[in-house]
N, C-alpha and C positions, 0 to 999 in steps of 0.2 A: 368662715364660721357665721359670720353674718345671713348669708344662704339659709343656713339651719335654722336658723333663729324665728325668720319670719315665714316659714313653711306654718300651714295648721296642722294640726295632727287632729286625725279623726279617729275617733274610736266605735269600735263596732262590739255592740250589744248582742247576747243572744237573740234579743225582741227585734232585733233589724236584719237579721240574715237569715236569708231564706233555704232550705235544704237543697243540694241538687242533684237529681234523679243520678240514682248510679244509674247505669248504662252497663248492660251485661258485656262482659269480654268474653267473646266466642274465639274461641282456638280451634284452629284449624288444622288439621295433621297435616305435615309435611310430608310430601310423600315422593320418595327418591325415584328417579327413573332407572327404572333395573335393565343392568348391563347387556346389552342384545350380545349372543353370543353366534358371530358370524360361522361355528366352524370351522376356525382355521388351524386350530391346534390339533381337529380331527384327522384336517383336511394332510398337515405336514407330515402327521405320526401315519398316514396312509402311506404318501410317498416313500417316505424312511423305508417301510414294512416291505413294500414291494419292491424297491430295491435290492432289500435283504433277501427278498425272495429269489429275486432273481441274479444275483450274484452266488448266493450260497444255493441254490439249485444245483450248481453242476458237480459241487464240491461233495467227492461222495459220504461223507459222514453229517457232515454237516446240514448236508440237503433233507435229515429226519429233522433238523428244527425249526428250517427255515418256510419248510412246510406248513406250521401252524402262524411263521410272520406273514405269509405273502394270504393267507388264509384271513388273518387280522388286519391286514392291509385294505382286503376287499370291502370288510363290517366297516372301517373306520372310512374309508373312501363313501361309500352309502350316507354313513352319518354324519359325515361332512358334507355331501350334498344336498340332502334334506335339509341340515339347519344353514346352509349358505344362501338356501334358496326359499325358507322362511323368513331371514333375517333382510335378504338384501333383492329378493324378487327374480334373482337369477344364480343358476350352480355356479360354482367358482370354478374355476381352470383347473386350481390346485388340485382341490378334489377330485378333479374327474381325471386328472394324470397320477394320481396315487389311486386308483381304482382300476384304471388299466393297466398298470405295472403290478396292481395286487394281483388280478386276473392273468398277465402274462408273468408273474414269479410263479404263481400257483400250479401254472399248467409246466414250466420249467425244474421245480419240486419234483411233481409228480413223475416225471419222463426219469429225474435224474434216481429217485424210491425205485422204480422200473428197471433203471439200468444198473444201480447197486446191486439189488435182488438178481439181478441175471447173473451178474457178473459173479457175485458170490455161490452160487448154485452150479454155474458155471467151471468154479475153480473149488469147487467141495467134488464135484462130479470126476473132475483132470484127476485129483487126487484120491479118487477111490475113496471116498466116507460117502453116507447122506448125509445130505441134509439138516 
């Protein structure tokens, strides 16, 4: 207590303090780094597609739907290539193996559309109807 005691206390007047300059606060926007999107989700949903293509090709009913995956396989193979090789300066593998399986489901589709249609033309003819 003693401490306290002998401290001076000073007291300050409006007449003795001087004003001090605000200083503007400048805000700055944060600004987020937007997500690079490598293509890979394009790049997977390509492989999937051609796969389907190419598995469901031979199966004869099946081979009318697998037609427009191995078809969407090819577009999504593309657009995984492009943004893989915007994003990272080179195509990806991915993509470019979900691009040839869209291309080789697609030309497998098509053979298997070719050999339905015969085959059913075929066995309408055996059976004396057209077509």
């Amino acid at each position: 207590m003693d401490n306290m005691e002998n401290k001076e206390v000073v007291e300050v007047t409006e007449e003795t303090t001087t004003p001090v300059a605000e200083t503007p606060v400048v805000e700055t926007p944060v600004v987020e780094a937007a997500a690079v999107d490598n293509g890979k989700g394009w790049s997977i949903a390509a492989l999937v597609l051609g796969i389907l293509g190419i598995v469901g090709g031979s199966i004869p009913v099946v081979c009318y739907f697998t037609t427009v995956c191995a078809i969407l396989g090819i577009i999504f193979g593309v657009k995984g290539r492009k943004m893989s090789v915007a994003a990272e300066g080179k195509s990806s593998g991915l993509a470019t193996a979900g691009l040839v399986l869209g291309i080789i489901g697609t030309a497998f589709a098509v053979l298997g559309l070719i050999c339905t249609t015969v085959c059913s033309a075929a066995l309408c003819a055996a059976a004396g109807t057209a077509a």
